[in-house]
MOPAC internal coordinates of N, CA, C and O (Angstrom, degrees):
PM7 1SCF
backbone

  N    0.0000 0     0.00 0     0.00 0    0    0    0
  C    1.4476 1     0.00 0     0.00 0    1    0    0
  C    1.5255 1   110.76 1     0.00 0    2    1    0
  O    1.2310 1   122.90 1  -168.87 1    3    2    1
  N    1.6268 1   112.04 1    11.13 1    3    2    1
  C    1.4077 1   108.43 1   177.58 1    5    3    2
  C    1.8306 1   100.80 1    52.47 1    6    5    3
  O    1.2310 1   124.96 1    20.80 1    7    6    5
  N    1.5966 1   108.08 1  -159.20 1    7    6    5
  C    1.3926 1   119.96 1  -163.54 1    9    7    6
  C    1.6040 1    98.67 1   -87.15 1   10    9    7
  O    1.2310 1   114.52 1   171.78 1   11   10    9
  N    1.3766 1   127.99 1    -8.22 1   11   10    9
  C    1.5546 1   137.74 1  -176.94 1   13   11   10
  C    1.8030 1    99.22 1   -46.98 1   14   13   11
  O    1.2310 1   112.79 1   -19.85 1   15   14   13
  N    0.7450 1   131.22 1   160.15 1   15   14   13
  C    1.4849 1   153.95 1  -151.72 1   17   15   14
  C    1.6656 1    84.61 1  -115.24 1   18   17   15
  O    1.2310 1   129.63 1    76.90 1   19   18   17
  N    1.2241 1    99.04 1  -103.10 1   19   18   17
  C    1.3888 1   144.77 1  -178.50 1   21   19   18
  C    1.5402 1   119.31 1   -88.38 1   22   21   19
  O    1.2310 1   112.34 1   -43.37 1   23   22   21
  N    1.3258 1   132.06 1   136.63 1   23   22   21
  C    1.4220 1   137.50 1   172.47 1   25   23   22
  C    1.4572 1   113.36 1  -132.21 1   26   25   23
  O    1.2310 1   108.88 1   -49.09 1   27   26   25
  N    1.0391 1   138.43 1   130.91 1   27   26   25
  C    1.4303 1   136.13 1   130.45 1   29   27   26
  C    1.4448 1   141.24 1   -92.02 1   30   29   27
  O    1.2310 1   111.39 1     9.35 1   31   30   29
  N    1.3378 1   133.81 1  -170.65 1   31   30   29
  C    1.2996 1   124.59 1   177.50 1   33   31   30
  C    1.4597 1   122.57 1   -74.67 1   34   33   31
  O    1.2310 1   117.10 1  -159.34 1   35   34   33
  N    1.5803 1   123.12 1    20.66 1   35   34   33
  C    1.7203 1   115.64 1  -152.48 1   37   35   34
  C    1.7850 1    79.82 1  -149.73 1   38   37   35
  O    1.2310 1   115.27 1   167.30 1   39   38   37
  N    1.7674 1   126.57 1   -12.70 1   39   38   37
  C    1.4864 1   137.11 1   147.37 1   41   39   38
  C    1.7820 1   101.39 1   -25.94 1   42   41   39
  O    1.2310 1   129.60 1   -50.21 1   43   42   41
  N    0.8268 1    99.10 1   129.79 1   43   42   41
  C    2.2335 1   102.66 1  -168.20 1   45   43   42
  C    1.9433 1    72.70 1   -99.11 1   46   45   43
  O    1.2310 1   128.89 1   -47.77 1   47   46   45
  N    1.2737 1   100.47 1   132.23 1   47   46   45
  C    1.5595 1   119.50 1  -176.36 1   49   47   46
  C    1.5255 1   123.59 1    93.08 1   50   49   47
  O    1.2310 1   133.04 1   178.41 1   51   50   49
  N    1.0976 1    92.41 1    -1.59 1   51   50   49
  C    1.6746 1    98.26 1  -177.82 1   53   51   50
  C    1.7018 1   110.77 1  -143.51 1   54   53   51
  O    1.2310 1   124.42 1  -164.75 1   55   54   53
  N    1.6636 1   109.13 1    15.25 1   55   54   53
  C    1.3216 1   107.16 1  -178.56 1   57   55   54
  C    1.9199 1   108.04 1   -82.33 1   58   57   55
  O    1.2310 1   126.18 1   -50.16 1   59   58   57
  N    1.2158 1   105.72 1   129.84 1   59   58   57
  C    1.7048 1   112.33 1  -171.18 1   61   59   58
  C    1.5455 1    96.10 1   111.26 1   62   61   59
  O    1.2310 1   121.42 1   139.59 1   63   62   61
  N    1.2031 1   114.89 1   -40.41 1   63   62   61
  C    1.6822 1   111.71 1  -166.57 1   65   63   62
  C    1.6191 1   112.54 1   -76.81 1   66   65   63
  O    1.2310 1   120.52 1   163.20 1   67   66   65
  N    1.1674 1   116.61 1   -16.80 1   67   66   65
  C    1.6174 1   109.46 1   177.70 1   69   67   66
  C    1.3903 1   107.59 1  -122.41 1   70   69   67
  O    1.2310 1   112.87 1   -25.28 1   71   70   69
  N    1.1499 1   131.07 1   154.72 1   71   70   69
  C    0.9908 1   138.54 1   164.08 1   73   71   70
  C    1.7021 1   123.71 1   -42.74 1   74   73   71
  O    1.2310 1   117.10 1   -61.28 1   75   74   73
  N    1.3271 1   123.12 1   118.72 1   75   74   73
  C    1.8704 1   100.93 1   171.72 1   77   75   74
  C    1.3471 1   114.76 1   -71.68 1   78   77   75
  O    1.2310 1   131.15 1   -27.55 1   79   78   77
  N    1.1084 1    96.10 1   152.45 1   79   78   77
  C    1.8391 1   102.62 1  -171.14 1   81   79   78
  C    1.2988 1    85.45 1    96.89 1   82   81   79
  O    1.2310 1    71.74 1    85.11 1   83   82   81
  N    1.1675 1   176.07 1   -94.89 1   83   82   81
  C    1.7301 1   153.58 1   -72.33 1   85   83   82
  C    1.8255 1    94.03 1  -139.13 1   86   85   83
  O    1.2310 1   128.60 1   -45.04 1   87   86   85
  N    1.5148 1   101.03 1   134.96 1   87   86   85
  C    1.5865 1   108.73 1   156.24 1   89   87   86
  C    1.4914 1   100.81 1  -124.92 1   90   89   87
  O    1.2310 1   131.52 1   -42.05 1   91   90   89
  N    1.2427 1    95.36 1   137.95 1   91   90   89
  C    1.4316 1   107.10 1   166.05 1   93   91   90
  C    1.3274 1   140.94 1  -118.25 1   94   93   91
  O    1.2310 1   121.03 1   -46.92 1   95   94   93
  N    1.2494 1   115.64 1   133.08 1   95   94   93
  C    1.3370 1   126.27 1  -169.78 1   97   95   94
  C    1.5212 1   143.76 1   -91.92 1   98   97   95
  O    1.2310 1   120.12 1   -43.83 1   99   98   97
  N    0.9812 1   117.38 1   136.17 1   99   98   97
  C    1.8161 1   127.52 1   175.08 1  101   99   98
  C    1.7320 1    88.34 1   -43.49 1  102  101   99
  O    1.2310 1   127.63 1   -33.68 1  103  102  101
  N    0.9134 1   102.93 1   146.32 1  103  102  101
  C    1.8797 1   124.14 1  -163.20 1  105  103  102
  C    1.2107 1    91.60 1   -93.69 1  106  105  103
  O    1.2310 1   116.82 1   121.10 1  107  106  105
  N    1.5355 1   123.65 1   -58.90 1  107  106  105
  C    1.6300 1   121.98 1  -172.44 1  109  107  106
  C    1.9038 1   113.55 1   -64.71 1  110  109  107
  O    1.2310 1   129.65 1  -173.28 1  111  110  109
  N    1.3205 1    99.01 1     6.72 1  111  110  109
  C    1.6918 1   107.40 1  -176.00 1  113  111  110
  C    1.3343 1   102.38 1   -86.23 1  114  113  111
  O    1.2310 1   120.52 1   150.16 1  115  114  113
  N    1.4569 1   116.61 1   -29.84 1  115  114  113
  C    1.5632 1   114.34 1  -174.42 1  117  115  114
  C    1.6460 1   128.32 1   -67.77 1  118  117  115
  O    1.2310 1   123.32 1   166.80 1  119  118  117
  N    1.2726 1   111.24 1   -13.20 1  119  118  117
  C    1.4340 1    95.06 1   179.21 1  121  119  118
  C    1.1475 1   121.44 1  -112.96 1  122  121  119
  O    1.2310 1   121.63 1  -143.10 1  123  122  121
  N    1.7686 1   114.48 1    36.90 1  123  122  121
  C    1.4757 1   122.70 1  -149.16 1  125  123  122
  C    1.6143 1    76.27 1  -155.21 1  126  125  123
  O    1.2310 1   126.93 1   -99.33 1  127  126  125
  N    1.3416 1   104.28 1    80.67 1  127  126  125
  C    1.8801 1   124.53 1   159.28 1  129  127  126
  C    2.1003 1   113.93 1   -44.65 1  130  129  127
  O    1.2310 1   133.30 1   132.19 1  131  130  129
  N    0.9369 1    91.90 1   -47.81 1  131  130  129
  C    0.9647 1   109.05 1  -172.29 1  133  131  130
  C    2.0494 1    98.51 1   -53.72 1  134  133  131
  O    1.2310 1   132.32 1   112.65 1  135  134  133
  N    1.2988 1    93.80 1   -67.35 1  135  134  133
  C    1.5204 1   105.93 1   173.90 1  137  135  134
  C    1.7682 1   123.16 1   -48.54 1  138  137  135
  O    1.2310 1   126.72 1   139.49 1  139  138  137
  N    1.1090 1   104.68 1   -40.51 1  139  138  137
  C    1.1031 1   135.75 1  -166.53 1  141  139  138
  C    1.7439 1   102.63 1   -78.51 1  142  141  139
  O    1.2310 1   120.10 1   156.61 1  143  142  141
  N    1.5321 1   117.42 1   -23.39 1  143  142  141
  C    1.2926 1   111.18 1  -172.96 1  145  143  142
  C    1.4461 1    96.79 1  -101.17 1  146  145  143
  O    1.2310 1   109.28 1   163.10 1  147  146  145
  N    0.8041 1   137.69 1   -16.90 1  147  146  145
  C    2.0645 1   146.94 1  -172.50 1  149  147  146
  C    1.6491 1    76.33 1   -94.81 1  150  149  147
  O    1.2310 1   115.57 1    95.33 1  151  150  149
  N    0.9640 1   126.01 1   -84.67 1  151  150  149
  C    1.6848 1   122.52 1  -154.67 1  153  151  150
  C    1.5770 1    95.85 1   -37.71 1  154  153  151
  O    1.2310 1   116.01 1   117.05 1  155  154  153
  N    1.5088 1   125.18 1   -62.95 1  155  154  153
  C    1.2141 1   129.37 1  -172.48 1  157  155  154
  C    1.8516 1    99.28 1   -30.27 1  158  157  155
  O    1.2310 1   123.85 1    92.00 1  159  158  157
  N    1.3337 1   110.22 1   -88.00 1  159  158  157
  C    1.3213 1   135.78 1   161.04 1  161  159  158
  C    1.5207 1    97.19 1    -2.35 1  162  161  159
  O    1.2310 1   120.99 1    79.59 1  163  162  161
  N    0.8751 1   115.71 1  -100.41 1  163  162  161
  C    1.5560 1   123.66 1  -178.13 1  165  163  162
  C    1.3078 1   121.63 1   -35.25 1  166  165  163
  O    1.2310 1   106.62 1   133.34 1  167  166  165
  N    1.3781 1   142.48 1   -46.66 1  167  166  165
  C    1.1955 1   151.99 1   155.48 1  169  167  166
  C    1.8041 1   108.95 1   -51.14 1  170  169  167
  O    1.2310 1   115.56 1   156.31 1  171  170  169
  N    1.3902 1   126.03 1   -23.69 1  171  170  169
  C    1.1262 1   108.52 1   168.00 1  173  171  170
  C    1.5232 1   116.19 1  -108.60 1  174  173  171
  O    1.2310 1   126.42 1   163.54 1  175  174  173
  N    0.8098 1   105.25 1   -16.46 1  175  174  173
  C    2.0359 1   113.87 1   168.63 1  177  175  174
  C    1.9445 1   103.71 1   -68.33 1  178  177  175
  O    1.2310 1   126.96 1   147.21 1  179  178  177
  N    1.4764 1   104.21 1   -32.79 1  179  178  177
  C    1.2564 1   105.05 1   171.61 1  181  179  178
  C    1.6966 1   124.95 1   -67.72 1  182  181  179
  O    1.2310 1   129.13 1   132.88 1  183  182  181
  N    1.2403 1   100.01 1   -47.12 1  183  182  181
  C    1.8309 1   112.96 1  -171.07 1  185  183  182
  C    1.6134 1    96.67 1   -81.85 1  186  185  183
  O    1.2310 1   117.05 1   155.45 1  187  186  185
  N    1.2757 1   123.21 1   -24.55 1  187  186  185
  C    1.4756 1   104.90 1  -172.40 1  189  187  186
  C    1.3134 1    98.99 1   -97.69 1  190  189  187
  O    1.2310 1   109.35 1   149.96 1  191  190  189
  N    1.2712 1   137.57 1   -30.04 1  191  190  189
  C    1.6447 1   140.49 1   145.71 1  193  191  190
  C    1.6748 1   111.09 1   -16.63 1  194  193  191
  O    1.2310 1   121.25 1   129.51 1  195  194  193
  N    1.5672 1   115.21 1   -50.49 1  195  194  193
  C    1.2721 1   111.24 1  -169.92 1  197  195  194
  C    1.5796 1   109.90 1  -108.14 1  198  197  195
  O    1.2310 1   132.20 1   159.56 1  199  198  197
  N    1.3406 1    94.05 1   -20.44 1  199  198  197
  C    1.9228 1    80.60 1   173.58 1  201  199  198
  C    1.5245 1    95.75 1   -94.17 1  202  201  199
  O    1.2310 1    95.96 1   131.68 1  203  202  201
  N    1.3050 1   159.91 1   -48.32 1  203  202  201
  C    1.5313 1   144.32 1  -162.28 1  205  203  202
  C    1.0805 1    99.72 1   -67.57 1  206  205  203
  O    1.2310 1   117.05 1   127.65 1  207  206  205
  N    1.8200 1   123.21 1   -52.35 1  207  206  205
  C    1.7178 1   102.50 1  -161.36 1  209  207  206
  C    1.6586 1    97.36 1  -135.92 1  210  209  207
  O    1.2310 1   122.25 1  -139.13 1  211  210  209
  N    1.2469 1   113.29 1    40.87 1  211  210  209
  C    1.9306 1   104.39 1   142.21 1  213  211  210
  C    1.0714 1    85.31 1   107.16 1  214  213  211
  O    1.2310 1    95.73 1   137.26 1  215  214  213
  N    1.1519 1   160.23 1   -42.74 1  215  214  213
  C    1.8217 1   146.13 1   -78.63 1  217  215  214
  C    1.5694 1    84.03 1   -91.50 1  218  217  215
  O    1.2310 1   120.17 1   -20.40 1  219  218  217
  N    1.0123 1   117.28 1   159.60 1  219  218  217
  C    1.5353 1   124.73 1   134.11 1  221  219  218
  C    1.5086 1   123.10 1   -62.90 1  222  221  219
  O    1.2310 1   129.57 1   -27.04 1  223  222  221
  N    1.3309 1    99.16 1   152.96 1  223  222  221
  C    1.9539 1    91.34 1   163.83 1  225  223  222
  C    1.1520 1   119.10 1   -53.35 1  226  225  223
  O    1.2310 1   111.67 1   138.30 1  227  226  225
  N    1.1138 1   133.30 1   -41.70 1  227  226  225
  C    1.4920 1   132.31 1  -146.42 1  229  227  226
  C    1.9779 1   103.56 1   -94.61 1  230  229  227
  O    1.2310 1   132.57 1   147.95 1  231  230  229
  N    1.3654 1    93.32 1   -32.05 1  231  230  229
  C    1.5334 1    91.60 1   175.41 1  233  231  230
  C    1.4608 1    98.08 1   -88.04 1  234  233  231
  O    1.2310 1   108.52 1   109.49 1  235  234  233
  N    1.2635 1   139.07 1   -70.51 1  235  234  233
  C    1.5259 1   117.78 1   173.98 1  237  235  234
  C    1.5172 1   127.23 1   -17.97 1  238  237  235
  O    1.2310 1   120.53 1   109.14 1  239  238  237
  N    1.9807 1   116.59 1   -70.86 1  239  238  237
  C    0.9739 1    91.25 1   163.45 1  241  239  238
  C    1.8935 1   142.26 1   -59.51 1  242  241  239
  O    1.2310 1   116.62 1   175.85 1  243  242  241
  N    0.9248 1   124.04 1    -4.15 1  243  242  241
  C    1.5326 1   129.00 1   175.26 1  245  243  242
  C    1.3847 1   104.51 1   -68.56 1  246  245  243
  O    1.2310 1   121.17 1   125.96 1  247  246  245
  N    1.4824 1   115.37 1   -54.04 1  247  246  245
  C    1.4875 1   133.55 1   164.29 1  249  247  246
  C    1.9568 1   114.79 1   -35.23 1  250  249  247
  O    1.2310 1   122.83 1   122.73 1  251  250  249
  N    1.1342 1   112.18 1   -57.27 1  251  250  249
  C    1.2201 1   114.08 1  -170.50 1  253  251  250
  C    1.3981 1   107.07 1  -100.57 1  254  253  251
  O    1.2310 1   113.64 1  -173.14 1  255  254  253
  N    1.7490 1   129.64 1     6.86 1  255  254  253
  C    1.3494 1   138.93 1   144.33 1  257  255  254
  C    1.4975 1    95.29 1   -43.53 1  258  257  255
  O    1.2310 1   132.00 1   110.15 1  259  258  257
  N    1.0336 1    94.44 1   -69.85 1  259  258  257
  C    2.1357 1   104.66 1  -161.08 1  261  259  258
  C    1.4575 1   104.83 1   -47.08 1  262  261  259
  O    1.2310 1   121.45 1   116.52 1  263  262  261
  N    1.7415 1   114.83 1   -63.48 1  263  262  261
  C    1.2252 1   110.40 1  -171.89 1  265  263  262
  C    1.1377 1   124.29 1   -48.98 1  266  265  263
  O    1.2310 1   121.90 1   140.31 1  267  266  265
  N    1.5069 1   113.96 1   -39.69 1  267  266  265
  C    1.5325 1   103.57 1  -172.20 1  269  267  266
  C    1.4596 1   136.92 1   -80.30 1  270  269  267
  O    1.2310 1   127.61 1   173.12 1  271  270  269
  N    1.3065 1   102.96 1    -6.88 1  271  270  269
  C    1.8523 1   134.65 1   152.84 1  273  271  270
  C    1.2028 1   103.23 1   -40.10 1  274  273  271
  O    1.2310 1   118.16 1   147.08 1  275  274  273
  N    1.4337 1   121.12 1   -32.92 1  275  274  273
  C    2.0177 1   113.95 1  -173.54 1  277  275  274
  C    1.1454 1    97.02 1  -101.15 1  278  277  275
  O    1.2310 1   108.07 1   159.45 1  279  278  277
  N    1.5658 1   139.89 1   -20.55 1  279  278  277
  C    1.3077 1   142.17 1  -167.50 1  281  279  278
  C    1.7841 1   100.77 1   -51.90 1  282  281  279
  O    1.2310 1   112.74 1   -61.50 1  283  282  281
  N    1.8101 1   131.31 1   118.50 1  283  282  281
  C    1.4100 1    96.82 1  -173.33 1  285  283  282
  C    1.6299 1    96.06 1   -97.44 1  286  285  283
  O    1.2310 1   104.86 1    22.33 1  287  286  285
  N    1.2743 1   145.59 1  -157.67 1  287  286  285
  C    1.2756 1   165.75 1   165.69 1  289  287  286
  C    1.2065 1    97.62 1   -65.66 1  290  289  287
  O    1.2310 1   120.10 1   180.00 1  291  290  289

């Protein structure tokens, strides 16, 4: 998964390679709730960013950089 956190199917390099519907995760992300609730957050501000209104990856994720900064614990 390289240095990627998180991937899904709409990830530019990994589209065909995962399943839609599934993100997948850095293993050492799981026992850190805290992490795990911003990542959540972010991974869906991201995919609905690009499937409702076009986004690219790169502007989505930038987009859901910001949001998940307010996400609290």
């Amino acid at each position: 998964m390289k240095s990627n956190i998180a991937l899904h199917w709409l990830t530019p390099g990994y589209v065909g390679k995962i399943p839609r519907g599934e993100v997948w995760v850095r293993e050492d992300w799981f026992d850190n709730p805290e992490k795990m609730k911003k990542l959540r957050t972010h991974e869906m501000v991201e995919l609905n960013l690009m499937i409702r209104k076009g986004l690219s990856y790169t502007r989505a994720h930038k987009i859901a950089n910001k949001f998940e900064k307010h996400v609290k614990a």
